[in-house]
C-alpha positions as CSV (number, residue, x, y, z in Angstrom):
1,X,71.3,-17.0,-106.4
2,X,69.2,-20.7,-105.3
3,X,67.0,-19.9,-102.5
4,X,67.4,-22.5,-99.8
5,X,64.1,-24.5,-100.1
6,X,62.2,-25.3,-96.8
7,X,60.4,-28.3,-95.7
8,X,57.2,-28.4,-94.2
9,X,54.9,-30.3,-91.5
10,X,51.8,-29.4,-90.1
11,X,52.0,-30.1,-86.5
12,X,49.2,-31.7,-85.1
13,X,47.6,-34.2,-82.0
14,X,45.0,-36.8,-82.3
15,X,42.2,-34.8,-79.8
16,X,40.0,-31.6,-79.5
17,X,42.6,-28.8,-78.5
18,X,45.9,-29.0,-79.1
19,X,47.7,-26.0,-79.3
20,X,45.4,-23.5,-79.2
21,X,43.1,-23.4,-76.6
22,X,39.1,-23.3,-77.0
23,X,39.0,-22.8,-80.6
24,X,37.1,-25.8,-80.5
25,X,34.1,-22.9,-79.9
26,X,34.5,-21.1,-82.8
27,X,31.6,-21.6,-85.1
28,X,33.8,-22.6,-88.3
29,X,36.2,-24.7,-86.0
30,X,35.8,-28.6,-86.4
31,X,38.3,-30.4,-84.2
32,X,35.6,-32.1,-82.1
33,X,35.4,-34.4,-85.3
34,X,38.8,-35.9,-84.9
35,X,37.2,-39.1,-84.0
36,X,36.5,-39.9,-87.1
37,X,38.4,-41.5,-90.0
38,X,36.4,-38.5,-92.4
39,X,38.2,-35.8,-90.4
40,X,41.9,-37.3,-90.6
41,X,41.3,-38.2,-94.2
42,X,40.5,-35.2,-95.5
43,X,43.0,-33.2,-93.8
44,X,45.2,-35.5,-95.4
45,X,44.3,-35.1,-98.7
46,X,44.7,-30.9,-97.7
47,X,48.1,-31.7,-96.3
48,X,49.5,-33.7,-100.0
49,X,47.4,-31.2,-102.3
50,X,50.0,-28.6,-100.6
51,X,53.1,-30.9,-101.2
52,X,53.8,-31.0,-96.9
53,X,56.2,-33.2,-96.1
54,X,54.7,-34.8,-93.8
55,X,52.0,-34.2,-90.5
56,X,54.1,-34.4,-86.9
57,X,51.6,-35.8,-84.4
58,X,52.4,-34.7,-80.8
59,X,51.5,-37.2,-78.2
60,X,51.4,-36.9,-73.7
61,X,50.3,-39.8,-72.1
62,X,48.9,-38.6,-69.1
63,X,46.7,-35.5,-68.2
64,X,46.9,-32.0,-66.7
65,X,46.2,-32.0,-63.4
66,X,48.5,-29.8,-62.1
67,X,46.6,-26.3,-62.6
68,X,44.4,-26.8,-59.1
69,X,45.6,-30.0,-58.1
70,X,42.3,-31.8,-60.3
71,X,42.3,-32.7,-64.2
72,X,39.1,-30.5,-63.7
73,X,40.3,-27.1,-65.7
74,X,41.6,-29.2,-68.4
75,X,38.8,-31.6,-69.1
76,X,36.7,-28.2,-69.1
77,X,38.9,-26.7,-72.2
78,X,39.8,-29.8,-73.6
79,X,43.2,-29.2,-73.0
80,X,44.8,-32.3,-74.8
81,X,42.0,-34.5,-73.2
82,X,40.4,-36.3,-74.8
83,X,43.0,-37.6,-76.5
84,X,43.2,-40.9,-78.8
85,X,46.7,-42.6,-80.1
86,X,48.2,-40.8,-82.8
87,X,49.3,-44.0,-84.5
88,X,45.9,-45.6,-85.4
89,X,45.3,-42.1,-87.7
90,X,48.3,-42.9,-89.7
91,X,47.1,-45.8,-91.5
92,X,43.6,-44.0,-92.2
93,X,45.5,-41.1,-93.5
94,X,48.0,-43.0,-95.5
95,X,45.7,-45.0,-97.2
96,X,44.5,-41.4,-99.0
97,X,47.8,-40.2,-99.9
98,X,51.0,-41.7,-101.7
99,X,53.9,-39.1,-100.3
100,X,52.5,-37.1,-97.1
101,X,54.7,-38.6,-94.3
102,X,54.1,-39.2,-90.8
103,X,56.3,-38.0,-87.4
104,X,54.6,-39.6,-84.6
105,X,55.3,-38.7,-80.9
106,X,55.5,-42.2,-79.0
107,X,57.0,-42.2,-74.8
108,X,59.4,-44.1,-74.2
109,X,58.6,-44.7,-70.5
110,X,55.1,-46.3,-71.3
111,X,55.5,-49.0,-74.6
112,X,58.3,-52.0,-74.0
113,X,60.8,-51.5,-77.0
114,X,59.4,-54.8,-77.7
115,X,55.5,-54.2,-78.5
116,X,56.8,-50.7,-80.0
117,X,59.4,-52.2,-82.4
118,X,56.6,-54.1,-84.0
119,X,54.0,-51.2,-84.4
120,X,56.7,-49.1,-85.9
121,X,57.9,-52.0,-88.7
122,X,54.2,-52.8,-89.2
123,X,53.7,-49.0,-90.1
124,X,56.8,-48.6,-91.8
125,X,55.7,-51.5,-93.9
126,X,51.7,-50.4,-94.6
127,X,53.0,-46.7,-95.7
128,X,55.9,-47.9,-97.3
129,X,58.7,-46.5,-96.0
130,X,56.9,-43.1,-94.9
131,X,57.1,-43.4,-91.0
132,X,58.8,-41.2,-88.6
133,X,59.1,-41.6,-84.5
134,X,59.6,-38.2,-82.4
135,X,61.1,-39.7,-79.3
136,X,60.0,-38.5,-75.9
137,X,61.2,-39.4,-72.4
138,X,57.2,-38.1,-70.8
139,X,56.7,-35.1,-68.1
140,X,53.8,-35.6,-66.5
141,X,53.3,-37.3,-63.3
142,X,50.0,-38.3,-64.2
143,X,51.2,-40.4,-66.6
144,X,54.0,-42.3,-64.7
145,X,50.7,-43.1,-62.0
146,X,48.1,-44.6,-65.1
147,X,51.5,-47.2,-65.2
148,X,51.8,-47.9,-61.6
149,X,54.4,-45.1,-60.2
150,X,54.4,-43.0,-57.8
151,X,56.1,-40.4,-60.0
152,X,57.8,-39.5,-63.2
153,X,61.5,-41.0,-63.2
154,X,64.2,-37.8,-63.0
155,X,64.9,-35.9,-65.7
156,X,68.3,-37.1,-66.1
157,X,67.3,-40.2,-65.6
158,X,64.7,-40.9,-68.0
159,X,67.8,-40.2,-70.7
160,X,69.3,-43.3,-69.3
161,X,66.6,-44.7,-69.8
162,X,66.1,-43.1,-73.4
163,X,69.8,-44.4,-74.0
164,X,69.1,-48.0,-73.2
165,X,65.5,-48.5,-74.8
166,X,67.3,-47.2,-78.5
167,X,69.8,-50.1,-78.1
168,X,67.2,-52.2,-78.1
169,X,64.7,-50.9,-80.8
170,X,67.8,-50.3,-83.0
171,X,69.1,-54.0,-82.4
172,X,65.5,-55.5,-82.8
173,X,65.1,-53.3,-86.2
174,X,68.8,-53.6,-87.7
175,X,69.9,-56.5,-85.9
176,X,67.3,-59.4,-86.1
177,X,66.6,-60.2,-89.5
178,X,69.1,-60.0,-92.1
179,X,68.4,-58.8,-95.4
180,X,67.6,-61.7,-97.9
181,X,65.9,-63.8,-94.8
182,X,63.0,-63.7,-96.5
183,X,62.7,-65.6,-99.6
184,X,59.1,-66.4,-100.3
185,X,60.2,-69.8,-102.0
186,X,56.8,-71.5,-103.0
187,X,58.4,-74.3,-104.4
188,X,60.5,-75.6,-100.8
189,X,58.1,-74.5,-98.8
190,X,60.7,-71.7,-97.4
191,X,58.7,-68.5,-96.2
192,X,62.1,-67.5,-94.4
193,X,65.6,-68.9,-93.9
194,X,65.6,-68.8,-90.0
195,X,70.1,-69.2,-90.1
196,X,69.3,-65.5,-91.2
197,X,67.2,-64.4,-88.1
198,X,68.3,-63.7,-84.9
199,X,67.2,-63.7,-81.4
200,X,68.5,-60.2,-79.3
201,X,70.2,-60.8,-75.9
202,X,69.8,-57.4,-73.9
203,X,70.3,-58.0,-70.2
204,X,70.6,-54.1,-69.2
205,X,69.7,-51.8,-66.6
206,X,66.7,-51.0,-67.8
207,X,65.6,-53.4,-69.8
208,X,65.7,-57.2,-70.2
209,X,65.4,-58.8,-73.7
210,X,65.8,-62.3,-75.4
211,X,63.6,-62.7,-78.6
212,X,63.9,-62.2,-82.1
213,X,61.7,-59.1,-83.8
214,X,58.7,-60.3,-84.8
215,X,58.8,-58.3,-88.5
216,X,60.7,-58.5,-91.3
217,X,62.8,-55.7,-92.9
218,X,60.8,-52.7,-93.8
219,X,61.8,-50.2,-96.2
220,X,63.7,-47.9,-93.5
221,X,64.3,-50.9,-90.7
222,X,64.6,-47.8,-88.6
223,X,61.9,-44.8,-89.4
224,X,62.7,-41.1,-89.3
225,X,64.1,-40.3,-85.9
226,X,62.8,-37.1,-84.5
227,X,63.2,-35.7,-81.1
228,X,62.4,-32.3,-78.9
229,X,64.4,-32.1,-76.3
230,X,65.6,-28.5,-75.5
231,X,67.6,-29.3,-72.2
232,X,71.3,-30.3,-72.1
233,X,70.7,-33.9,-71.8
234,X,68.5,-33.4,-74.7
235,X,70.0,-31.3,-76.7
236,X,72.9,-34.2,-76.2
237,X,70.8,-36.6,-77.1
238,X,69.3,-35.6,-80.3
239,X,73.0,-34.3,-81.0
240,X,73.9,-38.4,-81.0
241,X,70.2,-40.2,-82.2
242,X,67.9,-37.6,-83.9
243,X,67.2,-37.2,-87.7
244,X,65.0,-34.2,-87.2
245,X,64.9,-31.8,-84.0
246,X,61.5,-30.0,-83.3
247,X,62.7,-26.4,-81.2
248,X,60.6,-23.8,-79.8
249,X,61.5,-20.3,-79.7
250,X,59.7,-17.1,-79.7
251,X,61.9,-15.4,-82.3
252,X,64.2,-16.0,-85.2
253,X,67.8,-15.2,-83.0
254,X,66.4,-17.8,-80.5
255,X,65.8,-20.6,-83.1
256,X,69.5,-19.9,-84.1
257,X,71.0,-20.3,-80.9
258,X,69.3,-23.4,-80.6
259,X,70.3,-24.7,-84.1
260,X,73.8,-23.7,-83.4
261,X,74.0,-26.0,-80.3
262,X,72.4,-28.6,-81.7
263,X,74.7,-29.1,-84.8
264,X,77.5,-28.4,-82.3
265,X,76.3,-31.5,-80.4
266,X,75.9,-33.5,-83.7
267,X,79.6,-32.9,-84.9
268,X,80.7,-34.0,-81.5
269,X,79.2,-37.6,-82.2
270,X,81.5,-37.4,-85.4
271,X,77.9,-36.5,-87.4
272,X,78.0,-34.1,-90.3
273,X,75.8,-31.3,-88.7
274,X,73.9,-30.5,-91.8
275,X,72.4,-34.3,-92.1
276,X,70.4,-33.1,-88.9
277,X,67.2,-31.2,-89.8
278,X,66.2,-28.8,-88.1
279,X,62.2,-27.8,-87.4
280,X,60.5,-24.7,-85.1
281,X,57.2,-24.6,-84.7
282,X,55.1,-21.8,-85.8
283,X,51.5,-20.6,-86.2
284,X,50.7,-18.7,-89.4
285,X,47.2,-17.1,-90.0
286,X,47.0,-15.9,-93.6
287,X,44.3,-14.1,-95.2
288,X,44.1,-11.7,-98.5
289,X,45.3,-8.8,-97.0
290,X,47.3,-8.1,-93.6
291,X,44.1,-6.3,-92.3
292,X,41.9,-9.0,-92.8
293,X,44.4,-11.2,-91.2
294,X,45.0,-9.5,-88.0
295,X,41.2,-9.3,-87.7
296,X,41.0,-12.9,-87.8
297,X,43.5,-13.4,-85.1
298,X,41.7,-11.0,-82.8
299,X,38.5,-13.1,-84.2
300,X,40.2,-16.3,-82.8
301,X,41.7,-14.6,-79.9
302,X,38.0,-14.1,-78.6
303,X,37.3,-17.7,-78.6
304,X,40.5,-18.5,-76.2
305,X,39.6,-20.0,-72.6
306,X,42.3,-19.0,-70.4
307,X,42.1,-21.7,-67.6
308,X,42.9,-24.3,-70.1
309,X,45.9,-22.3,-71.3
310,X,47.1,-22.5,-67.8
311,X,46.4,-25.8,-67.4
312,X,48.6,-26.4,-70.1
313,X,51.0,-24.3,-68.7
314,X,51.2,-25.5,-65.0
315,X,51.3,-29.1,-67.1
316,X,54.8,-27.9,-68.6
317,X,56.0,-26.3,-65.4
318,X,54.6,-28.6,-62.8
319,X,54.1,-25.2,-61.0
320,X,50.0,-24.6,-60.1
321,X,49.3,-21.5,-62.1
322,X,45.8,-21.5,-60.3
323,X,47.5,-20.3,-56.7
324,X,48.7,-16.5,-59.0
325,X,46.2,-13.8,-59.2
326,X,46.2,-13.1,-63.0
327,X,47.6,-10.0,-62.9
328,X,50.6,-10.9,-60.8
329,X,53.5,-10.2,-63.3
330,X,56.2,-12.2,-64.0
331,X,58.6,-10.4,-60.9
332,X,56.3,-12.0,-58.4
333,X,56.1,-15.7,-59.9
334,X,58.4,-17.5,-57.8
335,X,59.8,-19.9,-60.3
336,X,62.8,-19.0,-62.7
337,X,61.5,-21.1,-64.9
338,X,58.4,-19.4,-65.6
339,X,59.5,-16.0,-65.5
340,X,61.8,-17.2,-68.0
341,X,59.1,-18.6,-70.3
342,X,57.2,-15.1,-69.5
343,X,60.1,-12.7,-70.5
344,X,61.1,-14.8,-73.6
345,X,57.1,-14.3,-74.6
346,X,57.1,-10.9,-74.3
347,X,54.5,-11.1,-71.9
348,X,53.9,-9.1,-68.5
349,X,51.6,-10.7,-66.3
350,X,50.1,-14.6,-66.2
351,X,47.1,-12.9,-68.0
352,X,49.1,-12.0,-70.7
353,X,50.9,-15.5,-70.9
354,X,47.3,-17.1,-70.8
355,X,45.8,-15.0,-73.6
356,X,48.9,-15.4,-75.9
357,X,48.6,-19.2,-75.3
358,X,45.4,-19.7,-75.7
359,X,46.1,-19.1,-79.9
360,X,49.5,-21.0,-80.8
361,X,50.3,-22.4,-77.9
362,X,53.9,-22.0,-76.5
363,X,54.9,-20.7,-79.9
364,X,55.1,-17.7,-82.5
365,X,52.5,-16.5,-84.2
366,X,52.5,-14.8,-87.8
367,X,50.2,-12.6,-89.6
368,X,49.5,-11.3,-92.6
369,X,49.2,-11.6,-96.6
370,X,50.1,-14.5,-99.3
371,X,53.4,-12.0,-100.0
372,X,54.0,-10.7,-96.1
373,X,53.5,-14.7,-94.9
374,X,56.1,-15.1,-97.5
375,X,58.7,-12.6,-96.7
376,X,58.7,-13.5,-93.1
377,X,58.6,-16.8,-93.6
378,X,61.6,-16.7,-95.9
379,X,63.2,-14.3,-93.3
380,X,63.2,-16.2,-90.2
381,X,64.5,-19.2,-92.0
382,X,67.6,-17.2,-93.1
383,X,68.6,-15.8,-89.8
384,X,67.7,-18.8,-87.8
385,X,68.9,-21.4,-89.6
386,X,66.4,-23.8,-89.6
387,X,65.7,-26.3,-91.8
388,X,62.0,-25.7,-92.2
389,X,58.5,-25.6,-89.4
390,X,56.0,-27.4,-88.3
391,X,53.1,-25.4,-88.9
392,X,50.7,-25.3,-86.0
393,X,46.9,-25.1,-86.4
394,X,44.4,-22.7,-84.8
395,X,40.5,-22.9,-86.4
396,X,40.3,-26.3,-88.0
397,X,40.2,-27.4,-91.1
398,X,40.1,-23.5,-92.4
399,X,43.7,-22.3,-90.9
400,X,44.8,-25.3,-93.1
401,X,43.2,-24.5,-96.1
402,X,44.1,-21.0,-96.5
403,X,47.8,-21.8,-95.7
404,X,47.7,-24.7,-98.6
405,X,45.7,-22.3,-101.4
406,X,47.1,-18.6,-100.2
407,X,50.5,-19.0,-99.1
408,X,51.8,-22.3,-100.4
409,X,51.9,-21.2,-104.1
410,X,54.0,-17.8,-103.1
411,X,56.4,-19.8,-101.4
412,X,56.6,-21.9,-104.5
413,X,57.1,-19.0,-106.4
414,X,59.6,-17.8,-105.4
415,X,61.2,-20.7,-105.1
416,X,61.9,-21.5,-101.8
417,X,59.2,-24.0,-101.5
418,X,59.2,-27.5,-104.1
419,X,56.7,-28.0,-107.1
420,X,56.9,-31.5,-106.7
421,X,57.2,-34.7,-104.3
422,X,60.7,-36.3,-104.6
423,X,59.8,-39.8,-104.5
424,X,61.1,-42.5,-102.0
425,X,60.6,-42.9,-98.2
426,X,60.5,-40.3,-95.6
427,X,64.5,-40.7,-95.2
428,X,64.9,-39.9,-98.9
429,X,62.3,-37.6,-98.9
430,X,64.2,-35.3,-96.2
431,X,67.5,-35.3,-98.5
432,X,69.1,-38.4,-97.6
433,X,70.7,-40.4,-99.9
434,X,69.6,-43.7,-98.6
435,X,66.0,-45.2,-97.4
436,X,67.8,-46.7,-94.1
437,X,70.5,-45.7,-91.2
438,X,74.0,-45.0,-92.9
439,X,76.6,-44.5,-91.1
440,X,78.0,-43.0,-88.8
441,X,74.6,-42.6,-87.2
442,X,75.1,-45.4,-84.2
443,X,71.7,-47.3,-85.2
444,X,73.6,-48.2,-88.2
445,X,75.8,-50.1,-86.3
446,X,73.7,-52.3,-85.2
447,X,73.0,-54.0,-89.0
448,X,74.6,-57.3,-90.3
């Protein structure tokens, strides 16, 4: 029988800490160098030597500054902060590799559709064709203040807003420039036959457009569409725009609840459910045997800070973690919210949460051998449904390396991970037949 193969990203952020929370201490760890082109380059390089699809950069604009009412705890830990743009990595990195592709988290609320249609084409076009977008909506107050608000739109309302901005990006990529505008015709003096450009009259709601995109056609027009919303308006919205979904979830029956609704949403927009691909995050540590691996989590474990897991956590909540004795369990946190995050973790008390966040983040966390990596890996995908994971990181560039040179060539083995790069863009590269929107995905509307 063919054994469903599964795709692969690492899951990443362009700062210190991103998941896991004071690893930056650990004496093999080198995150603090992720200022530097070296860094990005030769994680790269890690990333296609182990045949990933691609790297999915997360992305908050804004700090947390809700644990204690001060950006204090999480400046301490490095808690997401500092923090550069993941975009300006992706040329440095693509310039090393000729297949690894790139998902990159960009807000909605804080780039005009205008400016950000042009960075994405420009990208599309460097990396030919291997450019992804993982669309957020923002949750942090902070950020909505460093662009003059007093707050963070609703919730419900910043997927109006999320609706309106991908009319815009999808008439400014499919709409503006037909294909053959550009015909390079030394001899006339013709760069580009304007009759076959046009300007983009939005007059919305939100947003208030006349112009023409400022880029020709790249390879995808549109790139990869990815998006992470788990709420109902989410889940409705990826159901209608996303490519690609990135889920949480503690377990493998979660993940498949979440798949299920998801595709359920996608065959309500008259999508075939399968064309969405499906990701969950996960943090695998790997080492020769399953001893030696659960010594090295307890190793990495020792290195967590716990304020700057809560600061991450009272940054997801908005609740201020800071005001709970760490032993208060979950019974006495008065917010459903948290206690549900608590319960799903399997943890008891905010202590527990904090140490079980301070390694892998909000997500699950694997142990064990090339071959027990392997069975569980190969497990969760069947009952959950998923399409593949993005693979989070804990002690860099090591966690990495081990996954790429220990468990990588099981996978492949037993055939549920490829031997080779399929060539094309990202599109193709994720099973699509085409490099651009087809229908009856709504961007592909939008095309002349």
């Amino acid at each position: 029988m063919m054994r469903k193969k599964m795709y692969l990203c690492a899951f990443d952020m362009n700062c210190v800490g991103h998941q896991s929370q004071g690893l930056w201490r650990h004496p093999r760890d080198h995150s603090a160098e992720f200022n530097t082109m070296k860094y990005w380059q030769d994680l790269a390089r890690t990333l296609e030597r182990g045949l990933f699809d691609g790297i999915f950069l997360a992305d908050v604009t804004g700090v947390y500054d809700v644990f204690g009412g001060s950006p204090d705890a999480a400046l301490r830990a490095a808690t997401q902060v500092p923090t550069n743009d993941p975009f300006t990595i992706v040329p440095v990195m693509a310039s090393v590799t000729d297949n690894l592709c790139f998902g990159v988290t960009g807000s909605i609320p804080y780039e005009p559709p205008y400016s950000f249609a042009r960075k994405i084409s420009s990208l599309d076009h460097l990396t030919s064709g291997r450019i992804g977008w993982n669309i957020v909506t923002g949750y942090l107050d902070s950020a909505a203040k460093g662009i003059g608000q007093d707050k963070k739109d609703a919730h419900d309302t910043r997927y109006d807003i999320a609706h309106e901005y991908m009319q815009v990006v999808y008439a400014l990529w499919e709409q503006s420039w037909e294909d053959g505008a550009v015909l390079r015709d030394r001899a006339n003096g013709i760069f580009t036959d304007p009759n076959r450009v046009h300007r983009i009259d939005h007059d919305g709601k939100y947003f208030k457009l006349d112009a023409i995109h400022l880029c020709e056609p790249s390879p995808q027009r549109t790139p990869v569409l990815f998006q992470a919303g788990t709420s109902p308006k989410g889940q409705a919205f990826a159901g209608k725009h996303a490519e690609c979904v990135f889920i949480g979830g503690h377990n493998a029956e979660q993940h498949a609840r979440s798949v299920a609704r998801l595709r359920t949403q996608a065959k309500a927009h008259g999508r075939d459910p399968s064309d969405l691909k499906i990701f969950g995050a996960i943090t695998v540590i790997v080492a020769p045997t399953d001893r030696q691996a659960e010594e090295k989590l307890a190793d990495y474990k020792s290195y967590g800070l716990n304020e700057g897991a809560l600061a991450l956590l009272s940054g997801w909540t908005g609740m201020d973690l800071s005001e709970l004795e760490m032993d208060a369990t979950i019974e006495q946190v008065e917010s459903d919210a948290v206690q549900s995050a608590l319960s799903a973790h399997g943890s008891a008390t905010v202590r527990d949460w904090a140490e079980d966040l301070a390694v892998g983040g909000a997500g699950p966390i694997i142990t064990g051998s090339p071959e027990t990596i392997a069975n569980k890996l190969e497990q969760w995908l069947a009952v959950s449904g998923l399409d593949g994971f993005n693979l989070a990181y804990t002690v860099m560039p090591e966690s990495v390396e081990e996954f790429v040179d220990l468990a990588i060539p099981v996978l492949q083995e037993r055939g549920v991970f490829k031997g080779s790069y399929q060539a094309g863009t990202f599109r193709e590269k994720l099973g699509f037949k085409e490099p651009r929107l087809q229908a009856p995905h709504p961007g592909a509307g939008y095309r002349r």
